[in-house]
N, C-alpha and C positions, 0 to 999 in steps of 0.2 A: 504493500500500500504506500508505502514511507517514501520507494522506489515509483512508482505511479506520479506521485504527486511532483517529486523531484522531476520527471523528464515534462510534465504539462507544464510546470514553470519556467522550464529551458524551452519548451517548444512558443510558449506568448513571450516569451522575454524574447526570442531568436525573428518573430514577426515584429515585435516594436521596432527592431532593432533594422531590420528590414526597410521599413517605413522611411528611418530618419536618412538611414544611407542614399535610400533613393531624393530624397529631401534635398542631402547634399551634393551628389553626385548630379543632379539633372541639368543644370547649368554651369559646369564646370568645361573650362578650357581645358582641355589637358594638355596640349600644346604648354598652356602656361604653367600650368602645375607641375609636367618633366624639366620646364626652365627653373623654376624656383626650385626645387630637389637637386638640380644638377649645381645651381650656383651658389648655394646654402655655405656658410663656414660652419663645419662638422665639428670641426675643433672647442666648439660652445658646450656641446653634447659632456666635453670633461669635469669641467665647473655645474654642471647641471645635473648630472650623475650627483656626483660630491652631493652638490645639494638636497635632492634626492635623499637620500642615506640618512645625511645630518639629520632632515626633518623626524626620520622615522626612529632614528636615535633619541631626538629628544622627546618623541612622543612615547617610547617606552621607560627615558625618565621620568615624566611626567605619569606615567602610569603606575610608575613605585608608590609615588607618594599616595594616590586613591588607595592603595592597595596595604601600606602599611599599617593601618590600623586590623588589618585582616593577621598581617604578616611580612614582615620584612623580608625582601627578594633582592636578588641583584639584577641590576639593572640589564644584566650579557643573555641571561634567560629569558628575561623581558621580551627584550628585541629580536632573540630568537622565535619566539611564539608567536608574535607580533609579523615579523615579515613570512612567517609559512600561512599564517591567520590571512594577510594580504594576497599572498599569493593564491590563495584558494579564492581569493575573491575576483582574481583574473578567470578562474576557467571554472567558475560552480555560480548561478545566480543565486538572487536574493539575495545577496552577502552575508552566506552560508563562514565564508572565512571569518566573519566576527566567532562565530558561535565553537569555531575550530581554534582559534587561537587560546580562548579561554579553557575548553578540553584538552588541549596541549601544555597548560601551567598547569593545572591542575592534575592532570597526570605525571608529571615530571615531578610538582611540589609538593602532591598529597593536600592539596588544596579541595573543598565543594566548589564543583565547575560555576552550580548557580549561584554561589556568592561572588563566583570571580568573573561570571557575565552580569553581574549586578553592574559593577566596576567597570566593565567593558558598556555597558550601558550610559553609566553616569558619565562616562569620557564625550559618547556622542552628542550627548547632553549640551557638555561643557563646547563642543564643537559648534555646535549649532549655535547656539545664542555666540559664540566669538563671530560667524560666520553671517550673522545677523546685525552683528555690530560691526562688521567691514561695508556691510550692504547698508547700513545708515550713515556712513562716512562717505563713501559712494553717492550717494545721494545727494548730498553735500555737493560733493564734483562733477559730478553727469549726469543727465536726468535717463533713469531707466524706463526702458518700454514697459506699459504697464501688465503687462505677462511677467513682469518680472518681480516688480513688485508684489502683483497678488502672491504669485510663491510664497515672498517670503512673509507674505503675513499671515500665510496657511502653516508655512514649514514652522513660525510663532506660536501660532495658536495651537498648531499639533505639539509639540515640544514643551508648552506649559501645561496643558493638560498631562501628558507623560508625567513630568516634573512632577506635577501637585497629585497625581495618583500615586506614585511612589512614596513621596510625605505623608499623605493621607495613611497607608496602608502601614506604613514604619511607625506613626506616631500617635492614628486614633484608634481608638481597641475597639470602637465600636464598628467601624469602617471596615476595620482587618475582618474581624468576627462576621459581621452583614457578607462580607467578599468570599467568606469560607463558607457560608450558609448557602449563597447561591453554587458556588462550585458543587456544595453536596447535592442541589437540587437538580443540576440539568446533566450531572455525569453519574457513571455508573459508582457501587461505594468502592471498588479496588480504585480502581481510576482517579476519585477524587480524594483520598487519601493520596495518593501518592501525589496530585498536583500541590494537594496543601503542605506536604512535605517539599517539595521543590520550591513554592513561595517561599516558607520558612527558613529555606537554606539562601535561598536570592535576597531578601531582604536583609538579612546577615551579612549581605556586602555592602547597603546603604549604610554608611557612618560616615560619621563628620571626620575630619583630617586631624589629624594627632594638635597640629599645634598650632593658633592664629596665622604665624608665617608659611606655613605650609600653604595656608589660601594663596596668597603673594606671588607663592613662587611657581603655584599652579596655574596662574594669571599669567605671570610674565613667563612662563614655558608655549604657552597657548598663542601669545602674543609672537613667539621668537619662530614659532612650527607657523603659524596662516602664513607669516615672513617668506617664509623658506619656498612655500607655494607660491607665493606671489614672483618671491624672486626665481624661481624655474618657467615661469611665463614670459617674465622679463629676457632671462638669457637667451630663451626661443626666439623673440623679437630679435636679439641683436643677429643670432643664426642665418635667423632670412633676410636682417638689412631693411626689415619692414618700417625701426624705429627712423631710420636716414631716408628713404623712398617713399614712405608715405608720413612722414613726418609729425611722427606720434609720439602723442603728450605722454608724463611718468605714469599717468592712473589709468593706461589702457591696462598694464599688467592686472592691474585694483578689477577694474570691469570684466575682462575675462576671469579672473580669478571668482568670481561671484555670481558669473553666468553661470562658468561652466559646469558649478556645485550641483545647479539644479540638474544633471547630468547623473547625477548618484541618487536621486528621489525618485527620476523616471524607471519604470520598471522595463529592466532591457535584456539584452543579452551578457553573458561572462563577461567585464572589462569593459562595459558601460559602451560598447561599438555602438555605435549610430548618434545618440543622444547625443555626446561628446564630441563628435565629430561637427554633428551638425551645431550645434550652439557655439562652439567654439567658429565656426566658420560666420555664422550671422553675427556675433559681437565683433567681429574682426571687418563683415562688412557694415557695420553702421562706424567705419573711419576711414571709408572707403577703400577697404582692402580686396581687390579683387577675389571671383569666388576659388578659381584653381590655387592661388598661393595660398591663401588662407585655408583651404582644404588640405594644401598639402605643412601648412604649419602644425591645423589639427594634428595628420597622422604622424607628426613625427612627436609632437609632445608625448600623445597620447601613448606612441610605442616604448620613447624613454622614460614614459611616468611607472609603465607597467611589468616593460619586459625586464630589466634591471634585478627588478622586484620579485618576478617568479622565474628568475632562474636562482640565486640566490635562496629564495623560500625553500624551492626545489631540492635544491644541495642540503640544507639545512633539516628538511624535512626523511631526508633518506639519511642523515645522520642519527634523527631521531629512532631513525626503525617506523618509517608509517609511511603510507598514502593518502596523500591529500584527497584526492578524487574518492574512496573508500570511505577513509573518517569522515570528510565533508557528508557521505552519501549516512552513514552512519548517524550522525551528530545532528541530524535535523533539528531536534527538540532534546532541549538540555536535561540530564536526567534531574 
């Protein structure tokens, strides 16, 4: 069944994805799209790699501190879990590889997976609203088409109700209790034992951060990682010479970097193909960036954002002794 549901979500995620390709693809030169690939300076791809990395580096720092009041971890395991967790989110939809990463500490640390997807939880959290507050600074500098805007005051209002369900269920015993009473009502009684056991171990990773600086530093980590995104947009510009040839201001990097998000919400294929492609290609032409260069800036971000990432994972994960593609198939739903 678990199999079942896993290939109909590859199979509408591989038609979104479909869709958008044709989207970007249908006016594209190609003539000019093999010129801009052919005249690209590759050499950007080094510093952008780097960057790459660092981000994800400091995102598994950043992930100690949610995690210590659980249990203190080194940060090398972290980021181990974390880039094969990634990498499963190249070739598995849904972003199955959140849910792999967290079963991979937890297996390694002897950690409850659901406490430690609690944490993986609260991190996207923490993601979205930074993510929400580059897109009201943006606003500020460029006025967004209002497609974009509605997003993000969907991707708001989704993400505070999350937020305040989560508090509610950690903090009111009456809410907790009402939320177990309906589980015992519309599930079987094995079934909904073991969900209320799964709750109780997930909510066991909502805690507050050992020590007021901890917030601080979780702040300025949050602030140093959207950076690191921003600055691998930027490098790509300078790659295709787009910043000197169409002579583009500092907050294009700011603007793509806040479109292209909405690329991770769309429900699509493995490695967000199409979405990504195409939104990155239309913010790139609202600066008049023609459609072939800018389609072929897309596919090269898009391949150094990913392939880096899962070949690495890759290595990383056959270290561990596992299969991504298995566990991923495995690990649908946290026990």
């Amino acid at each position: 069944m678990a199999a079942l549901d896993h290939k109909l979500k590859f199979i509408i995620g591989l038609l979104i994805s479909l869709v958008f390709l044709f989207l970007a693809f249908r006016k594209v030169d190609f003539g000019q799209m093999g010129e801009s690939l052919r005249t690209a300076n590759y050499l950007y791809l080094l510093p952008t790699v780097a960057t790459i990395f660092l981000s994800h580096f400091l995102r598994a720092f950043r992930w100690r501190y949610l995690l210590d009041p659980i249990r203190r971890l080194d940060t090398k395991s972290l980021f181990s879990s974390l880039l094969i967790g990634y990498a499963a989110n190249v070739v598995t939809p849904a972003h199955l590889g959140e849910i792999l990463r967290a079963y991979v500490l937890s297996k390694k640390r002897g950690l409850s997976m659901s406490a430690t997807l609690a944490t993986v939880v609260m991190e996207r959290i923490i993601d979205v609203f930074s993510l929400l507050a580059l897109m009201a600074l943006a606003l500020v500098i460029y006025p967004f088409p209002d497609w974009v805007v509605k997003s993000g005051f969907v991707l708001f209002g989704g993400t505070c109700a999350l937020f305040l369900i989560l508090v509610m269920l950690k903090k009111s015993k009456f809410f907790a209790s009402s939320s177990l009473a309906f589980i015992h009502r519309v599930l079987p009684e094995g079934l909904a034992k073991r969900m209320e056991s799964v709750l109780d171990r997930f909510l066991s990773g909502i805690v507050p951060l050992r020590r007021w600086h901890d917030y601080v530093t979780v702040t300025f980590l949050s602030l140093v990682i959207w950076g690191c995104y921003g600055l691998i947009f930027h490098l790509c510009l300078h790659l295709f010479d787009f910043i000197h040839a169409f002579q583009l201001a500092w907050y294009v990097s700011l603007i793509l970097l806040v479109i292209t998000c909405v690329a991770v919400i769309v429900p699509s294929s493995p490695g967000y193909i199409g979405p990504y492609h195409y939104l990155c290609q239309i913010t790139l032409a609202m600066f008049s960036v023609p459609a072939g260069p800018a389609l072929s800036y897309a596919t090269v971000v898009h391949a150094i954002t990913f392939l880096p990432v899962l070949l690495v994972g890759l290595v990383l994960a056959n270290y561990e002794g596992m299969s991504i593609r298995a566990a991923s198939l495995q690990k649908n739903h946290p026990p």
